[in-house]
N, C-alpha and C positions, 0 to 999 in steps of 0.2 A: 504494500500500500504506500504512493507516494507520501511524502512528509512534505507535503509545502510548504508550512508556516516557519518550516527549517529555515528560512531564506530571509523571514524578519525574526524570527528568536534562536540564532543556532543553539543548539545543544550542547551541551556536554559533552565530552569525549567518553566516561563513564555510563552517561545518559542514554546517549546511544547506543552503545554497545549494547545494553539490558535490555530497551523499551521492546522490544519483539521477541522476548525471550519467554517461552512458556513456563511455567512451573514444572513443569516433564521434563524438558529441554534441561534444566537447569539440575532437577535433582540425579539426572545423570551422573552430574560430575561429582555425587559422595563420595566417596574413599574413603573409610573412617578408619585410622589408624592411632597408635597408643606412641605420646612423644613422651621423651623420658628428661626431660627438663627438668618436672616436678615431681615432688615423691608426697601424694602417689604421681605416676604415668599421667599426664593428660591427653585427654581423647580429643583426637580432632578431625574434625569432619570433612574439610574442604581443601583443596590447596592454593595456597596463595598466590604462589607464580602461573596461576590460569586465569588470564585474562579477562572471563566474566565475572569469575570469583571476586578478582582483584575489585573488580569494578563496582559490583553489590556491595562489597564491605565498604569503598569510598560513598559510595552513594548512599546508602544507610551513616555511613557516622558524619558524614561532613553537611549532608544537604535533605536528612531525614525523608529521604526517598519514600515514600508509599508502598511503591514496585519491589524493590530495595527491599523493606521488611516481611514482604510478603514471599519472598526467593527466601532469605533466609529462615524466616519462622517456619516454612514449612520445611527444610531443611532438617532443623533441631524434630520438630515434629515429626518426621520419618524415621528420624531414628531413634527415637526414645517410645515411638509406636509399639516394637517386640519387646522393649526392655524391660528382664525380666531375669537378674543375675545372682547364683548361688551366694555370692558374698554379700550382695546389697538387697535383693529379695525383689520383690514385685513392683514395678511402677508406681503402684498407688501409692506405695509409701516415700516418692520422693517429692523434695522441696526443692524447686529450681531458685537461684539465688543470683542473680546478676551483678556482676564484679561492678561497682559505683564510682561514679566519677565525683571529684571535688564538688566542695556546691559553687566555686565560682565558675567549674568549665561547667557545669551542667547549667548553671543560671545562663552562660552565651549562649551555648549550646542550642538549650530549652527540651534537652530529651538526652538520656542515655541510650546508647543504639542496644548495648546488648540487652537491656532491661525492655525495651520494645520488643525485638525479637523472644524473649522468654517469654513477656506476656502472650503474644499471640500465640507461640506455640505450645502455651500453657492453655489458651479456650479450646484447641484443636482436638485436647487430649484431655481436657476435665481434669488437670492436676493442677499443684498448687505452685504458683510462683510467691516467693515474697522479697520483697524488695526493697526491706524497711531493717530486715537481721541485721544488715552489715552496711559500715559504714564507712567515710574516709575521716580517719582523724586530722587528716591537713593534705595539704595541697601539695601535689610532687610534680618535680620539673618534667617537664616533654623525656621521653626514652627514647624517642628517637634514634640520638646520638651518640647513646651512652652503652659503654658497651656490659656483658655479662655482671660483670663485679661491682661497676657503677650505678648497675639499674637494681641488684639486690640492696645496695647501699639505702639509694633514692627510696625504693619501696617500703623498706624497715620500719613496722611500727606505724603503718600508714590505714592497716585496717584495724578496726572493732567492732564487735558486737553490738546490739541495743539490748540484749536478751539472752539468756541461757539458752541453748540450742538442747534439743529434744535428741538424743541417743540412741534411740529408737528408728527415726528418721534417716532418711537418706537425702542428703544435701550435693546440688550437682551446681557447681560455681560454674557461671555461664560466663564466658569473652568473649569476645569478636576475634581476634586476633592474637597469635603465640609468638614469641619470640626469644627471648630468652627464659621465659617463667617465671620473672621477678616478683610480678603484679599478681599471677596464680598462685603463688607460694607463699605469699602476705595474706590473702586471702585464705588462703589453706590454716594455716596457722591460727588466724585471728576465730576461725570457725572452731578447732581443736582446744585451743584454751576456752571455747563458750560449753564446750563438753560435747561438740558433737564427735562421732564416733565411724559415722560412714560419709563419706567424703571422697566427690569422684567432681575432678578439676574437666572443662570441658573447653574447647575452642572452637569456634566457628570453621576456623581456619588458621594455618601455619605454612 
């Protein structure tokens, strides 16, 4: 289908790649493999040097895509569909928990991307997201740049709880994006001192 209006509002580089991308199309490119960054393993779903991947994750966190969250929630959603694991026990019993941004980047922001993506692919599946457990105790610089050593530094002591975590529950920390595990493993932590006990780090994509 032509794009005419292309020619008074061009698009995105991002934008375009996606805007004709099915959700079938898309969920082709799972791969869901286990990176060992964090202990535990985190599981990641997508890979980041693919081109629409790349582009779904810019377009969900920089320009809160529509499109964007709906590629990725049903991502997560397909694959916590079967999930149903001897060590963690049956879907119902887990709590999706969305890794949170500072409240200054989210106040520019005006959305956490991984916390959209959980919610949706939490109505998809009638489980629980909460988004309110964990928190950022202070603001940390861009990771960008920083490599391995620098971004466990940065991350240190950067999350907490609001609440004691249920032991019982299976808690799945949702990200968008892996890297070195800095941000995963702050998060890991911060859940383990609130007493939770199962605990499975997740990425969108690495």
């Amino acid at each position: 289908m032509p794009h005419w209006l292309d020619f008074l509002f061009p698009p995105r580089v991002d934008e375009k790649a996606l805007r004709d991308i099915s959700p079938d199309e898309f969920l082709a490119h799972i791969a869901p493999r286990l990176a060992p960054m964090t202990r535990p393993g985190t599981i990641v779903l997508l890979s980041f040097s693919d081109t629409l991947v790349r582009a779904a994750i810019h377009e969900a966190k920089y320009h809160g895509s529509e499109h964007a969250f709906t590629l990725l929630s049903l991502t997560l959603a397909d694959y916590l569909q079967d999930f149903d694991d001897d060590n963690y026990g049956h879907r119902k019993s887990i709590i999706l928990v969305p890794v949170p941004l500072g409240k200054e980047r989210r106040k520019e922001r005006g959305y956490n991307q991984a916390e959209e993506v959980a919610k949706r692919a939490a109505r998809e599946l009638d489980i629980v997201v909460d988004a309110s457990l964990l928190e950022r105790t202070r603001e940390t610089s861009t990771q960008v740049s920083l490599d391995r050593d620098a971004r466990e530094r940065n991350m240190r002591g950067a999350f907490k709880t609001t609440r004691p975590a249920d032991p019982a529950r299976t808690y799945i920390l949702v990200d968008d994006v892996l890297t070195t595990g800095a941000t995963l493993q702050a998060a890991v932590g911060a859940l383990h001192e609130a007493g939770a006990e199962n605990i499975i780090p997740l990425a969108l994509a690495h």
